[in-house]
C-alpha positions as a Markdown table, in Angstrom:
| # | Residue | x | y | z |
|---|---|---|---|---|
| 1 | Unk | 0.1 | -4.6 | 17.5 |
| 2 | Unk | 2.5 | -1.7 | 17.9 |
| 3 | Unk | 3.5 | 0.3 | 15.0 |
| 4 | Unk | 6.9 | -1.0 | 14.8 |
| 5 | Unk | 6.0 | -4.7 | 14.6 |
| 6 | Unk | 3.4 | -4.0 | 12.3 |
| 7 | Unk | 6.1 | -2.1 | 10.3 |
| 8 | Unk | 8.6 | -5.4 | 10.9 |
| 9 | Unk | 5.8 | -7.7 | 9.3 |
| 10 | Unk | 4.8 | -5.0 | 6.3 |
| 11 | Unk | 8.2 | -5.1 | 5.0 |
| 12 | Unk | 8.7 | -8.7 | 5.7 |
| 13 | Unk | 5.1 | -9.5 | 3.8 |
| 14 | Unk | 6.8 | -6.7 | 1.1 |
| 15 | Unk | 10.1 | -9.2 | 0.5 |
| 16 | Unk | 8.3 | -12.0 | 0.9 |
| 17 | Unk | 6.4 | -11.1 | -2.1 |
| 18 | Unk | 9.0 | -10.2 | -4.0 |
| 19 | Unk | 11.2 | -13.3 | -2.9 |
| 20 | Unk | 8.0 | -15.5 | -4.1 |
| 21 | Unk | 8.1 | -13.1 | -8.0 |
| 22 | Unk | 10.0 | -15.8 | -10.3 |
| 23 | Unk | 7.1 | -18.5 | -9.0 |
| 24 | Unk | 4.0 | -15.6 | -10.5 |
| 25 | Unk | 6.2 | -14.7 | -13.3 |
| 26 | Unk | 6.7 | -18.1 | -14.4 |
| 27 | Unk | 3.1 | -18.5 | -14.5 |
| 28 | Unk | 2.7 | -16.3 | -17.5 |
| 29 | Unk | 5.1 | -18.6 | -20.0 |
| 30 | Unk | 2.4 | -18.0 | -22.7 |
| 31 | Unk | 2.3 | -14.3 | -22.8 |
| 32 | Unk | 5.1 | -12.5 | -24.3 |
| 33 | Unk | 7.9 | -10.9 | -22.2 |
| 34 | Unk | 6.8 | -7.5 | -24.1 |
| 35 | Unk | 3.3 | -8.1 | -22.9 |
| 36 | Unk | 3.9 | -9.0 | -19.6 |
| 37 | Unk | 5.9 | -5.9 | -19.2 |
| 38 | Unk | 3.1 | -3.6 | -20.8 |
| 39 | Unk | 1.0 | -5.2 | -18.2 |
| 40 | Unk | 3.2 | -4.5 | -15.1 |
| 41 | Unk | 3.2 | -0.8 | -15.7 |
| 42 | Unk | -0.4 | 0.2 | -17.1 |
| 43 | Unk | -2.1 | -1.4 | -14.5 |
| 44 | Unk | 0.0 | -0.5 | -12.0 |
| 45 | Unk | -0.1 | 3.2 | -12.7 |
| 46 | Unk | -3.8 | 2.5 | -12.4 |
| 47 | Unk | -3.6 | 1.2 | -8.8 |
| 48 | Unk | -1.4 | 3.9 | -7.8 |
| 49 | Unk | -3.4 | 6.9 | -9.5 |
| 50 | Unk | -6.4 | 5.9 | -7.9 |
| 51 | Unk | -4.9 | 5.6 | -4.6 |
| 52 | Unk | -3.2 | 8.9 | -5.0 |
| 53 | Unk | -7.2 | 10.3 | -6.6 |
| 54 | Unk | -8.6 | 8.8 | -3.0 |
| 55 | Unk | -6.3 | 10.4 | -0.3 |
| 56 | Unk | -6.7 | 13.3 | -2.4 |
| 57 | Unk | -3.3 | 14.0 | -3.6 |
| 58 | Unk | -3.2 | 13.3 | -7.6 |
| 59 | Unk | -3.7 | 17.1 | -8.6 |
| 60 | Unk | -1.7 | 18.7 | -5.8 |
| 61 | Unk | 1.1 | 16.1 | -7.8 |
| 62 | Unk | 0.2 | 17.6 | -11.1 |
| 63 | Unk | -0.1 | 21.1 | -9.7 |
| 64 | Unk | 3.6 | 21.1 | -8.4 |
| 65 | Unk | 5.4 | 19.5 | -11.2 |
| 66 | Unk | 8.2 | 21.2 | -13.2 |
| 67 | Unk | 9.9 | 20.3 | -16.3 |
| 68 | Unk | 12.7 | 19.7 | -14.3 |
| 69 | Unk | 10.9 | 17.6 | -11.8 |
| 70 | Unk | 9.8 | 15.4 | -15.0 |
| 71 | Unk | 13.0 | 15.2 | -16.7 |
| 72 | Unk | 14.6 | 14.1 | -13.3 |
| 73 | Unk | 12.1 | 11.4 | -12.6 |
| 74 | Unk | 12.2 | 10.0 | -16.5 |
| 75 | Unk | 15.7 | 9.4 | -15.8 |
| 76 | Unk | 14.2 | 7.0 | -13.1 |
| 77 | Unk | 11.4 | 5.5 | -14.7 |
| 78 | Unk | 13.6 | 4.5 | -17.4 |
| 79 | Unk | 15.8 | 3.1 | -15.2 |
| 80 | Unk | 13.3 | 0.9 | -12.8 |
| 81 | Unk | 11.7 | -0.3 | -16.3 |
| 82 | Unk | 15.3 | -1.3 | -17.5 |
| 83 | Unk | 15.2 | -3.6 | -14.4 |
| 84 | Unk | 11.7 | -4.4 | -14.2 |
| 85 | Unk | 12.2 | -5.6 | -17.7 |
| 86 | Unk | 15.7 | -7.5 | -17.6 |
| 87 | Unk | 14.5 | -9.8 | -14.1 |
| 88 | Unk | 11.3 | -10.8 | -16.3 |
| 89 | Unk | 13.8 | -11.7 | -19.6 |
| 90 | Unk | 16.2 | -13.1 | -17.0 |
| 91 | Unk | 13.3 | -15.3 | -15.1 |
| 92 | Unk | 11.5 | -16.4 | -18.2 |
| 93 | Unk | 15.1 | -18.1 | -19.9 |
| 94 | Unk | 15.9 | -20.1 | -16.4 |
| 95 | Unk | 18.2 | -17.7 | -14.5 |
| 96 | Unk | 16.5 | -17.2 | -11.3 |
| 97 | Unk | 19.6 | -17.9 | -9.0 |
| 98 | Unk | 21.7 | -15.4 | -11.3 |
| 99 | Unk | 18.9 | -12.8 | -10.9 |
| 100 | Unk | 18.8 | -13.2 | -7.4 |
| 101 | Unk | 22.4 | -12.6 | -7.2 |
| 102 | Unk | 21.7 | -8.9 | -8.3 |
| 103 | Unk | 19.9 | -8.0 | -5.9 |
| 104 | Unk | 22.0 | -9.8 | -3.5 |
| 105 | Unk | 25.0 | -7.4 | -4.4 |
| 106 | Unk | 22.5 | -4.5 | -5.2 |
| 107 | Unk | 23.4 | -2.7 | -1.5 |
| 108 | Unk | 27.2 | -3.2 | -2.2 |
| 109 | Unk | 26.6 | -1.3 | -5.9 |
| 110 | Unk | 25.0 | 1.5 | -4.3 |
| 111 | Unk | 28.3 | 2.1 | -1.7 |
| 112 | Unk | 30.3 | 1.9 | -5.1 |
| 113 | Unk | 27.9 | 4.4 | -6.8 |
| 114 | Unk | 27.9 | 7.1 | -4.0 |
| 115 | Unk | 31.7 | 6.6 | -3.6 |
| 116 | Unk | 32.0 | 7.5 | -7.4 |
| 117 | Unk | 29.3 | 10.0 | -7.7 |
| 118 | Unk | 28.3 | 11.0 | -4.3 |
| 119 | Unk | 32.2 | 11.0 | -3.4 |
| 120 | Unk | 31.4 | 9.3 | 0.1 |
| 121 | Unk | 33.7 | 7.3 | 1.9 |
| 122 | Unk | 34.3 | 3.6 | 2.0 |
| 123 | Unk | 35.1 | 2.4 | 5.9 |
| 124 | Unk | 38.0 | -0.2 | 6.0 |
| 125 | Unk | 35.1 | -3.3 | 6.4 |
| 126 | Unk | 33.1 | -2.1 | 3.4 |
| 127 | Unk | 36.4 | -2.1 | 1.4 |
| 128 | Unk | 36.8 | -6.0 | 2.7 |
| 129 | Unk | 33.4 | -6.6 | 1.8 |
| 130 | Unk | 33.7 | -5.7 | -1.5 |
| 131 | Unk | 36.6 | -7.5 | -2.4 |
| 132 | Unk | 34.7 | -10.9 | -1.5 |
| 133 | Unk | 32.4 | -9.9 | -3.9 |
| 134 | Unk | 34.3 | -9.2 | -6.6 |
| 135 | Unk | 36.0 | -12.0 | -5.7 |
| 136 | Unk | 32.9 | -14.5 | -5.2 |
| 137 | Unk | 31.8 | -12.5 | -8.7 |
| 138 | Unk | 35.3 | -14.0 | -10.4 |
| 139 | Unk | 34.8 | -17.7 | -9.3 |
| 140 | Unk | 30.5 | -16.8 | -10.6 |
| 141 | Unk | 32.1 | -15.9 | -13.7 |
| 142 | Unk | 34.7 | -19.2 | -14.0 |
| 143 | Unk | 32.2 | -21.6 | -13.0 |
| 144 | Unk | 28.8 | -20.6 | -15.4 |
| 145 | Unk | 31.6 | -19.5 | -18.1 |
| 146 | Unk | 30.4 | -16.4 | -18.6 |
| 147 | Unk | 30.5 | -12.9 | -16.8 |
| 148 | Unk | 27.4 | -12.9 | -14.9 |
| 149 | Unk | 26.3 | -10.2 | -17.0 |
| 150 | Unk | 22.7 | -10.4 | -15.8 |
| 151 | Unk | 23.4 | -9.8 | -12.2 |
| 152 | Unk | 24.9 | -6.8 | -12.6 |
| 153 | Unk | 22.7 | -5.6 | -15.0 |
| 154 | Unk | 20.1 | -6.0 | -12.6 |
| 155 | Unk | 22.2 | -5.1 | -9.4 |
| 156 | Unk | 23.7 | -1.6 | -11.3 |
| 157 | Unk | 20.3 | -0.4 | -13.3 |
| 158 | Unk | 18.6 | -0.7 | -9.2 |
| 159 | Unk | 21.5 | 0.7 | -7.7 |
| 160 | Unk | 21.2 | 4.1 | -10.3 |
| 161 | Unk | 17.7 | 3.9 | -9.7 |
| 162 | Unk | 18.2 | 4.3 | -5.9 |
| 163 | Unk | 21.0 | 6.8 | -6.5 |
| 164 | Unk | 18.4 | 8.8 | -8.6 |
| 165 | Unk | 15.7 | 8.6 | -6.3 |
| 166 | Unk | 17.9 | 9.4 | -3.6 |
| 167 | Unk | 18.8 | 12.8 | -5.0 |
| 168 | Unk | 14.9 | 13.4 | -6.3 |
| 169 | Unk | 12.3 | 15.5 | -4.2 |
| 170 | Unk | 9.3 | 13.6 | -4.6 |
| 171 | Unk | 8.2 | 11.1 | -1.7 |
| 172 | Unk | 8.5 | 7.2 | -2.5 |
| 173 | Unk | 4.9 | 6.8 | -3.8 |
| 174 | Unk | 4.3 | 10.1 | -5.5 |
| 175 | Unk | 7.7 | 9.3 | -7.1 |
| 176 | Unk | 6.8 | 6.3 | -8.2 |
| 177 | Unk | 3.1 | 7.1 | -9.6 |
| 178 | Unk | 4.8 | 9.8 | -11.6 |
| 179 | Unk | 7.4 | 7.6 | -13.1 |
| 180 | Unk | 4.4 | 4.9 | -14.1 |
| 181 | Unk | 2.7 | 8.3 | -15.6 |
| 182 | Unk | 5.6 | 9.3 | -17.8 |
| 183 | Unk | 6.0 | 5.2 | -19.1 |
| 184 | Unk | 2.4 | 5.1 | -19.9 |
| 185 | Unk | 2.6 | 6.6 | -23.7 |
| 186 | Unk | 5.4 | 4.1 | -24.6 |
| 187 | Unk | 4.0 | 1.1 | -23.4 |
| 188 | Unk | 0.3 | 2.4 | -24.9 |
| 189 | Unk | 2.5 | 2.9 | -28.1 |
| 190 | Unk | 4.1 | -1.0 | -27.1 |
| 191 | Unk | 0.7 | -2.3 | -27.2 |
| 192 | Unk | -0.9 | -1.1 | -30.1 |
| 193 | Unk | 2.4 | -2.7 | -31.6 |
| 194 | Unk | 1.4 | -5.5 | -30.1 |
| 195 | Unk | -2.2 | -5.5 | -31.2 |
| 196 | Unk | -1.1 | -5.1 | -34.5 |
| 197 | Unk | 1.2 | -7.7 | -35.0 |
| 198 | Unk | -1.7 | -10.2 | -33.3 |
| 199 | Unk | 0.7 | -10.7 | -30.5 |
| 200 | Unk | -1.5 | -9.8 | -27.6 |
| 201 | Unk | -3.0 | -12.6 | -25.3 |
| 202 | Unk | -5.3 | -9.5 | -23.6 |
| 203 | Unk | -9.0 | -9.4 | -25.0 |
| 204 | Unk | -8.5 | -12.5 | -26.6 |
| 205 | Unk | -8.8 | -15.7 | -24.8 |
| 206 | Unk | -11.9 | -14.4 | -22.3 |
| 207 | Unk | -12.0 | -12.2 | -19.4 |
| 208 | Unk | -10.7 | -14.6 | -16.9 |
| 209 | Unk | -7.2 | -14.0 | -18.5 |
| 210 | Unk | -8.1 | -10.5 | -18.9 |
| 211 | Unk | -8.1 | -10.5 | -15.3 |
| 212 | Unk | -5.1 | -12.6 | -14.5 |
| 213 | Unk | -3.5 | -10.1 | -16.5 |
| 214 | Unk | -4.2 | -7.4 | -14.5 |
| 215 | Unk | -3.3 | -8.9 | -11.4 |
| 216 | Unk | 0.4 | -7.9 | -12.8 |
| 217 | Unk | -0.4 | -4.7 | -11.5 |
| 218 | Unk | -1.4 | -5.9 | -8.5 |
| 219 | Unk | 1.6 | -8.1 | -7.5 |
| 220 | Unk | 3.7 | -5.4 | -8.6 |
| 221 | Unk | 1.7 | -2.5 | -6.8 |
| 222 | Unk | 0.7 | -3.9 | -3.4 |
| 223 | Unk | 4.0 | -4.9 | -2.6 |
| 224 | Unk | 5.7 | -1.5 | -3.2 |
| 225 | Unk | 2.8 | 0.1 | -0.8 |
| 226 | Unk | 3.1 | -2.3 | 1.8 |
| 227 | Unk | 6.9 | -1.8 | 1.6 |
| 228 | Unk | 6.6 | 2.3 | 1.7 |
| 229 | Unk | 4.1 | 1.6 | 4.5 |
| 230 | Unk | 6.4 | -0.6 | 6.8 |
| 231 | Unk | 9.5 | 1.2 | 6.1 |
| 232 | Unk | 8.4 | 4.5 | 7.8 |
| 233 | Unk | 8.2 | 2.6 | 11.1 |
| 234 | Unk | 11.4 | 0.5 | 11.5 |
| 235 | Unk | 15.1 | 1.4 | 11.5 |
| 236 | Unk | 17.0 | 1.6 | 7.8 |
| 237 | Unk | 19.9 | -1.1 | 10.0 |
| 238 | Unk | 16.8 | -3.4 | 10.6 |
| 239 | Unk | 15.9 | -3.0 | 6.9 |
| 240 | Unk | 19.3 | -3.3 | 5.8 |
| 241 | Unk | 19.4 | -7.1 | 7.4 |
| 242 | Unk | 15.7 | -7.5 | 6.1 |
| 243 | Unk | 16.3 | -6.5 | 2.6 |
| 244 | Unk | 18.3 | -9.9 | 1.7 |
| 245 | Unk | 15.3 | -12.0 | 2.5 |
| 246 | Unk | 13.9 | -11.2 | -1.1 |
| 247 | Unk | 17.0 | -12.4 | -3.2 |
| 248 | Unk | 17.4 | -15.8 | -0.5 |
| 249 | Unk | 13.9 | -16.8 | -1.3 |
| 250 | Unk | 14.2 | -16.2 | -5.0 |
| 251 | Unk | 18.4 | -17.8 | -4.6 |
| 252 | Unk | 15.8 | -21.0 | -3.0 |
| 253 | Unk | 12.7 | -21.1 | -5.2 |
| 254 | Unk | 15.8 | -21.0 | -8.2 |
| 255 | Unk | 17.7 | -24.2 | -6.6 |
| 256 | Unk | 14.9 | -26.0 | -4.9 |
| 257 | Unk | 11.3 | -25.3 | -6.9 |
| 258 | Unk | 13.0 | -24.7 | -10.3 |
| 259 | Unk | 16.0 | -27.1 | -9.9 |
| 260 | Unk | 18.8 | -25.1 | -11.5 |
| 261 | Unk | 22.2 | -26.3 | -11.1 |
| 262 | Unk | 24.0 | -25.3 | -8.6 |
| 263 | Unk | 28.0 | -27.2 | -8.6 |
| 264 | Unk | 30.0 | -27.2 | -6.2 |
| 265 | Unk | 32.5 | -24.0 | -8.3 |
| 266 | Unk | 29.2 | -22.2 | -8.4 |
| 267 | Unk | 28.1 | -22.4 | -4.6 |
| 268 | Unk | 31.8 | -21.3 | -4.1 |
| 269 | Unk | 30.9 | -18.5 | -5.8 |
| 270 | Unk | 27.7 | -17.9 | -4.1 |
| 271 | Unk | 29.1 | -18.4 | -0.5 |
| 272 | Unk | 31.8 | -16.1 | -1.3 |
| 273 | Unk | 29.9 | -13.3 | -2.6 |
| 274 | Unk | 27.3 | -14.1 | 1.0 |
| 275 | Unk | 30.4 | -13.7 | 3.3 |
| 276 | Unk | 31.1 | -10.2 | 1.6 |
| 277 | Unk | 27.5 | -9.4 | 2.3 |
| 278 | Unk | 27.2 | -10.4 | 5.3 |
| 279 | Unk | 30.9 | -8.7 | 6.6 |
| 280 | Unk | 29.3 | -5.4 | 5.0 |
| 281 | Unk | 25.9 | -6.0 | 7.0 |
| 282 | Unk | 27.4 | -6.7 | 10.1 |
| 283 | Unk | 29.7 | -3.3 | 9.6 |
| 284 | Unk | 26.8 | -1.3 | 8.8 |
| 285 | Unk | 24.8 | -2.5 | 12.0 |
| 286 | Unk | 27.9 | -1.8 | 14.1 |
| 287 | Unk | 28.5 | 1.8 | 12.4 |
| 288 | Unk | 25.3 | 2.7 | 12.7 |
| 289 | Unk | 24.6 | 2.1 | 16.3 |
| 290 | Unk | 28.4 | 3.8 | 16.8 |
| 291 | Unk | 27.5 | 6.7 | 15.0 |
| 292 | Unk | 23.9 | 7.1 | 14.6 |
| 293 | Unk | 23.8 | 7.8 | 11.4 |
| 294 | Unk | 21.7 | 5.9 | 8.7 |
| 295 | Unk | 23.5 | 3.7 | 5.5 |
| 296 | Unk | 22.5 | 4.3 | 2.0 |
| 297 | Unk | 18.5 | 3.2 | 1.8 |
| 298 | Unk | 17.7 | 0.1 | 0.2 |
| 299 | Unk | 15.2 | 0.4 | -2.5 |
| 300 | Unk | 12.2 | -1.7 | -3.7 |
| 301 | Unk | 13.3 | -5.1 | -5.4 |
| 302 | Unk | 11.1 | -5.7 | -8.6 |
């Protein structure tokens, strides 16, 4: 298999995963969300330390460090915990298809961010594009009665943690095992709280849900590697188009597996909102092939 197609399928297998999250997630209905949450980071900075300890980089990390570089990349830890922890709360009360949406309009947030802060420039399309999502965000709103407040909650803390990445030195997996790093004492701190309030399912229902447990990391981990792996060998425009596979599956597994209701006023919404994202899609293939030049990255889903 040539390196490209064996990029195509990593990052595929990566959204696939992550389209597939709100099925794993819901298997853990017994364990707190706080738990749950604990569990995502610890073990995953496990995983990634020791894969940094084996190809020999995990000191040359510490050795090069600043305060500045730590400061920088608490801003995104905080940030991709935020999320991490917001799609578990949104997941666990019913709202897959709304958490979906998020990360449906998470590309579109990130034009919006680097127009505010990165003062780039909107092209005439991505301007049209918008506006059907603000729009297909309006009839969201009208038809669940409510702002979909989660949505954007998820879409805007990813789209600052992209925006914060994107300005950081640090490659995506050293990056990322530092920001794991720097949440470690909080969540230690989260569960000795825990422990002490008899809240923890860990250590005390027998090791075979000690190890389910720990398979958090593992879903959480694996995905994000396979996803760094795969993206260094295909185009961003091919991972642009790829990167909405994630939010359909989870949009299907919501409808489908899950059976939330979907009316017609809320579909409205939905198709809206897809006809924005597919206009800005469609723009950013043609732009970049015109120009050459790479849109904003897409960043890891959950």
């Amino acid at each position: 298999m040539s390196p490209t197609k064996l990029g195509y399928w990593s990052v595929i297998a990566s959204y696939v995963c992550w389209g597939f999250m709100p099925l794993y997630t819901r298997e853990f209905t017994d364990v707190s969300m706080l738990e749950f949450f604990v569990h995502r980071i610890v073990w995953s900075a496990v995983i990634l330390v020791v894969l940094m300890l084996i190809q020999g980089k995990f000191f040359d990390l510490l050795k090069h460090v600043t305060l500045k570089t730590i400061g920088f990349y608490f801003i995104s830890a905080i940030l991709v915990a935020a999320n991490w922890y917001i799609f578990v709360w949104g997941i666990l009360r019913g709202d897959i298809t709304e958490a979906s949406l998020g990360y449906f309009i998470n590309p579109l947030i990130s034009v919006v961010l680097g127009l505010v802060i990165l003062r780039e420039k909107l092209r005439k399309l991505q301007v049209v594009a918008i506006v059907f999502v603000i729009l297909g965000v309006a009839i969201l709103g009208f038809a669940y009665g409510k702002f979909p407040w989660l949505a954007f909650a998820l879409g805007g803390s990813f789209g600052l943690y992209g925006l914060v990445r994107k300005l950081g030195t640090l490659r995506a997996v050293e990056g990322l095992t530092l920001e794991m790093i720097l949440l470690l004492p909080f969540v230690l701190i989260l569960f000795y709280y825990l422990y002490t309030q008899d809240q923890l399912v860990f250590g005390t229902q027998g090791w075979l849900i000690d190890l389910k447990l720990m398979t958090i990391g593992i879903i959480t981990a694996v995905p994000m590697l396979i996803f760094i792996f795969g993206v260094q060998r295909i185009s961003m425009t091919s991972l642009g188009f790829i990167q909405y596979l994630g939010p359909t599956l989870q949009f299907l597994s919501g409808v489908y597996i899950f059976h939330e209701i979907i009316d017609q006023h809320r579909l409205l919404g939905y198709a809206t909102v897809w006809v924005g994202l597919i206009i800005f899609a469609t723009e950013g293939l043609y732009s970049a092939k015109k120009n050459r030049s790479k849109p904003i990255e897409p960043v890891m889903m959950d």
